[in-house]
C-alpha positions as CSV (number, residue, x, y, z in Angstrom):
1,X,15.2,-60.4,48.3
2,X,12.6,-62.5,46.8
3,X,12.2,-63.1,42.8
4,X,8.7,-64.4,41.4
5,X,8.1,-67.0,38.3
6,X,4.8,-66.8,36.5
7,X,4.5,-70.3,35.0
8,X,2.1,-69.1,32.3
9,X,1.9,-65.6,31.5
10,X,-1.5,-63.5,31.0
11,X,0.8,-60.9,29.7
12,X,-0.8,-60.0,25.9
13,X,2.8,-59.0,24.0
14,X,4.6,-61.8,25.6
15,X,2.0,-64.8,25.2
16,X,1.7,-67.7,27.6
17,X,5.7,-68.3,28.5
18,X,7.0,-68.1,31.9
19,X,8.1,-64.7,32.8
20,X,9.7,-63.7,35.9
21,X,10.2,-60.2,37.9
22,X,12.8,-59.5,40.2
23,X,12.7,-57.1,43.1
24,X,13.2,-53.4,42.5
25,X,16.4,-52.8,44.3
26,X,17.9,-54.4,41.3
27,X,17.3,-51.7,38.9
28,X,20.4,-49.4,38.0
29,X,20.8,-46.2,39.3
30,X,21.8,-45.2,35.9
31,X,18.8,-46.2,33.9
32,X,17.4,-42.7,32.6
33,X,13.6,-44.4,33.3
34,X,13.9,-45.1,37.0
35,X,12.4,-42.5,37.6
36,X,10.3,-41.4,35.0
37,X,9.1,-43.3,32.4
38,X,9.6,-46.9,33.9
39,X,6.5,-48.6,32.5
40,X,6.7,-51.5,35.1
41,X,5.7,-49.2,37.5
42,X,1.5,-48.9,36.3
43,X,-1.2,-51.2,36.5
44,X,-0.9,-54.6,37.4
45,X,2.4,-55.1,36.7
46,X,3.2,-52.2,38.8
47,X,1.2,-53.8,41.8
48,X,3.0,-57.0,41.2
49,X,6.0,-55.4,41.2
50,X,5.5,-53.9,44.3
51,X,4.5,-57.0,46.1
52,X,7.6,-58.7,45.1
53,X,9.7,-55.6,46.5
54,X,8.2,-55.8,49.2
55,X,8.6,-59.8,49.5
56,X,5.0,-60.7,49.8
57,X,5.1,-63.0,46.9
58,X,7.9,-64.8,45.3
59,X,10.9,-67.3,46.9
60,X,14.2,-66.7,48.1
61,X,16.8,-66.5,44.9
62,X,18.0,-70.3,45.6
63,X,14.4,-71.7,45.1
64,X,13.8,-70.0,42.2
65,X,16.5,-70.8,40.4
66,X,15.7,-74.3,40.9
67,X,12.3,-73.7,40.0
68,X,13.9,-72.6,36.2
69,X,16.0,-75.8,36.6
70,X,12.7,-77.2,36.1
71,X,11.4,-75.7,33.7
72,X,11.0,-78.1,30.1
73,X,13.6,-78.5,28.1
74,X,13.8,-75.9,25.4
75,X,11.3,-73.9,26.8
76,X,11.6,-70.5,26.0
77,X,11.7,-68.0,29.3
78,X,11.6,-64.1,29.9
79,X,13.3,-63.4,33.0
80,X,12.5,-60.0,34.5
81,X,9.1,-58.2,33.4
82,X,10.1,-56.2,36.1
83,X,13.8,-55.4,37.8
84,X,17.1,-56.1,36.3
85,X,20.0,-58.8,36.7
86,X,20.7,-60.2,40.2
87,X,22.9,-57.2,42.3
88,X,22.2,-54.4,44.0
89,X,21.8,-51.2,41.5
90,X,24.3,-50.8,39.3
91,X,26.4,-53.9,40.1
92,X,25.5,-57.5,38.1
93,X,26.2,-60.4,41.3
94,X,28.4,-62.5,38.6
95,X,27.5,-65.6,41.3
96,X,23.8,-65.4,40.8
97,X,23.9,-64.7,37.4
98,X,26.2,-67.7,37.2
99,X,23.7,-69.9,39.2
100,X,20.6,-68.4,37.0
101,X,22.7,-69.1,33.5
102,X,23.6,-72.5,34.7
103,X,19.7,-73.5,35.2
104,X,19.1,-72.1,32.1
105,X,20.9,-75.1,30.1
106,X,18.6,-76.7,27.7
107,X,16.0,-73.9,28.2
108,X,16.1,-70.5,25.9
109,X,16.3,-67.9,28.6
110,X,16.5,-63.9,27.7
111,X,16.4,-61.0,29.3
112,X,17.1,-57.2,29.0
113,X,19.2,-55.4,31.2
114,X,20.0,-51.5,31.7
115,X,23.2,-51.8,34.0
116,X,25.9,-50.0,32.8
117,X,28.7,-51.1,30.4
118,X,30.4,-48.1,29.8
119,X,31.4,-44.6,31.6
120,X,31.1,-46.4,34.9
121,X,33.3,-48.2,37.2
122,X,31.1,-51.5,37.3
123,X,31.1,-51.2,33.1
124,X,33.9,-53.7,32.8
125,X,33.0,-55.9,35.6
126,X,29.4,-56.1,34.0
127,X,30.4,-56.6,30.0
128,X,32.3,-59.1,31.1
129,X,29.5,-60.8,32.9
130,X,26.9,-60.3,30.3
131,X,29.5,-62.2,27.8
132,X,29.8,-65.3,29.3
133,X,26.3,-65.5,30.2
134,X,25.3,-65.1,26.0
135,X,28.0,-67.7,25.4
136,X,26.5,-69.8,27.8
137,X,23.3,-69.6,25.9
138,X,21.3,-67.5,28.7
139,X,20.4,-64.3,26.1
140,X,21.3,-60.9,27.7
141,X,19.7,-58.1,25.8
142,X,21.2,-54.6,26.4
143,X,19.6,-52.0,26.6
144,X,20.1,-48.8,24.9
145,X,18.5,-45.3,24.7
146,X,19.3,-43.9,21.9
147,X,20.6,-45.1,18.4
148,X,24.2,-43.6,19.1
149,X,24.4,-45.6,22.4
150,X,22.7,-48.7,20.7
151,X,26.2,-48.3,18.1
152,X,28.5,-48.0,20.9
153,X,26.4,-51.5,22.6
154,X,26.7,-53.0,19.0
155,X,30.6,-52.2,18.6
156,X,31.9,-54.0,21.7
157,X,29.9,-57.5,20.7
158,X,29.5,-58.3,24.0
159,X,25.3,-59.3,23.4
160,X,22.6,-58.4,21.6
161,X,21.0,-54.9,21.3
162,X,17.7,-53.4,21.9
163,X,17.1,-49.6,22.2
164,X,13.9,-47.5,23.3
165,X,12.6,-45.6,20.3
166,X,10.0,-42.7,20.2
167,X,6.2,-43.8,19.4
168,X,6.5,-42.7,15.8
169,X,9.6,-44.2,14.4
170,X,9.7,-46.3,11.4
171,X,8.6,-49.8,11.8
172,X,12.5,-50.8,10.3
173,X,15.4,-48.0,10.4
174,X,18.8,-47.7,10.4
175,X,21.7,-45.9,12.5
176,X,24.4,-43.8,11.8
177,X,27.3,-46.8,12.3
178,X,24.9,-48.7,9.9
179,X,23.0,-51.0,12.1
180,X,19.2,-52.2,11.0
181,X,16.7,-51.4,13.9
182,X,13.3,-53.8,13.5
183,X,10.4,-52.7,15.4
184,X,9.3,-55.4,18.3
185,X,6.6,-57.2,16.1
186,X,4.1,-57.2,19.0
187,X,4.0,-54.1,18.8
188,X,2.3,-53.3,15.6
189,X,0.8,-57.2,14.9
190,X,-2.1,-58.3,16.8
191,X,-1.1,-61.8,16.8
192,X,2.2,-61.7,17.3
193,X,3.8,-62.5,21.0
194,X,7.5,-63.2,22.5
195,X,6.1,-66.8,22.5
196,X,5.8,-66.9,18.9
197,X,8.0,-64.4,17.7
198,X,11.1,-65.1,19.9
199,X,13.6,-62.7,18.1
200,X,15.1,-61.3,21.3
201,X,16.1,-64.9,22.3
202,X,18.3,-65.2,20.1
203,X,21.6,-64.8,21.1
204,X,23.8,-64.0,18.3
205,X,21.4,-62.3,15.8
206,X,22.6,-59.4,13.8
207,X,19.6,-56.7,13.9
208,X,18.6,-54.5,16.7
209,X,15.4,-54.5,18.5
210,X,13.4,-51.3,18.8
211,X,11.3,-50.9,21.6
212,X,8.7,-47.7,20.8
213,X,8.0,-45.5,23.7
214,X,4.9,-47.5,25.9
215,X,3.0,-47.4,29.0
216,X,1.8,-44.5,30.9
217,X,4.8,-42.6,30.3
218,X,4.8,-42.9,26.8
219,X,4.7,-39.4,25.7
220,X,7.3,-38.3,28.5
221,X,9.7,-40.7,27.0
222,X,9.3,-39.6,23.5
223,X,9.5,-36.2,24.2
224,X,12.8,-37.0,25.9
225,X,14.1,-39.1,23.0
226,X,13.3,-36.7,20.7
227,X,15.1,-33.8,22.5
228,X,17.9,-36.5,23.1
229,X,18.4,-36.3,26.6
230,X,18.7,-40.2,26.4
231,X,22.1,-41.0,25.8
């Protein structure tokens, strides 16, 4: 399996950081997108993605850690555009992610990541994972789909939270358990980018990040939110 690293992104919302994409066959089995809804899978990014499946572009996982090894020091990273943590589906490989964390030192990696953490036998196995790579400073975001799962995410304090939100939520809400929910700001503000704004790499922040329904599938996946058949 190969794994590509844009140096300098072209990509508008996240400015010009390096951002990587891993091959599909790391996506979870459990994400409720895979299927539907995905917006990785249009466009360029979809054709990209495809190519990197497919290993026409890219190196081998060994090379590209190295090549975030090299990466500046305190440069701030998105890994995966596209794809999930290093494993096959629904399982995190704790020694790649080990390897990918341990590159990361001096740099502020993040991420999101939809494999599962609870009502699955890998939950455990992958919570635990995801832990040590935030203490280790590599920021693990997971993902939720809906604000009653995004509670449940926030209660075990594994990581930080993110959750998929219809298009016409609030810019700032809050849960049931409590918890404030802050719409991405590149969203909604022309000039703002994951280069500039950086909230999701920050490892032990206190807020969740709302991600409103985007891409192709937009409307799909607000029409499944809202009949809550996210959970």
């Amino acid at each position: 399996m190969r794994y590509h690293l844009t140096a300098i992104s072209a990509n508008r919302k996240t400015g010009s950081i390096p951002v990587s994409t891993s091959p599909a066959s790391t996506c979870p089995s459990t994400c409720p997108l895979l299927t539907q809804g995905c917006y990785a899978k249009a466009g360029p990014l979809g054709y990209h993605w495809q190519n990197v499946t497919r290993g026409r572009r890219g190196k081998e996982f060994a090379d590209f850690v190295q090549q975030i090894q090299q990466l500046p020091s305190g440069q701030v990273w998105r890994h995966n555009q596209a794809g999930d943590l290093a494993g096959k589906g629904n399982t995190i490989d704790g020694i790649k992610l080990h390897a990918l964390v341990k590159a990361n030192i001096n740099k502020r990696g993040f991420t999101y990541t939809h494999k599962p953490i609870e009502h699955h036998p890998q939950a455990e196995i992958n919570r635990t994972l995801i832990a040590e790579a935030v203490a280790k400073g590599f920021t693990v975001n997971v993902s939720a789909n809906s604000l009653n799962q995004a509670d449940r995410y926030k209660a075990l304090g594994i990581a930080p939270v993110v959750v998929v939100l219809p298009m016409e939520t609030p810019k700032t809400l809050f849960t049931a358990q409590g918890n404030k929910v802050i719409q991405c700001p590149a969203q909604y503000k022309e000039r703002v980018t994951c280069a500039s704004c950086k909230l999701c790499a920050i490892r032990d922040r206190k807020v969740i990040v709302g991600f409103a329904a985007h891409g192709y599938a937009r409307r799909v996946v607000t029409s499944r939110l809202k009949a809550d058949t996210l959970k």
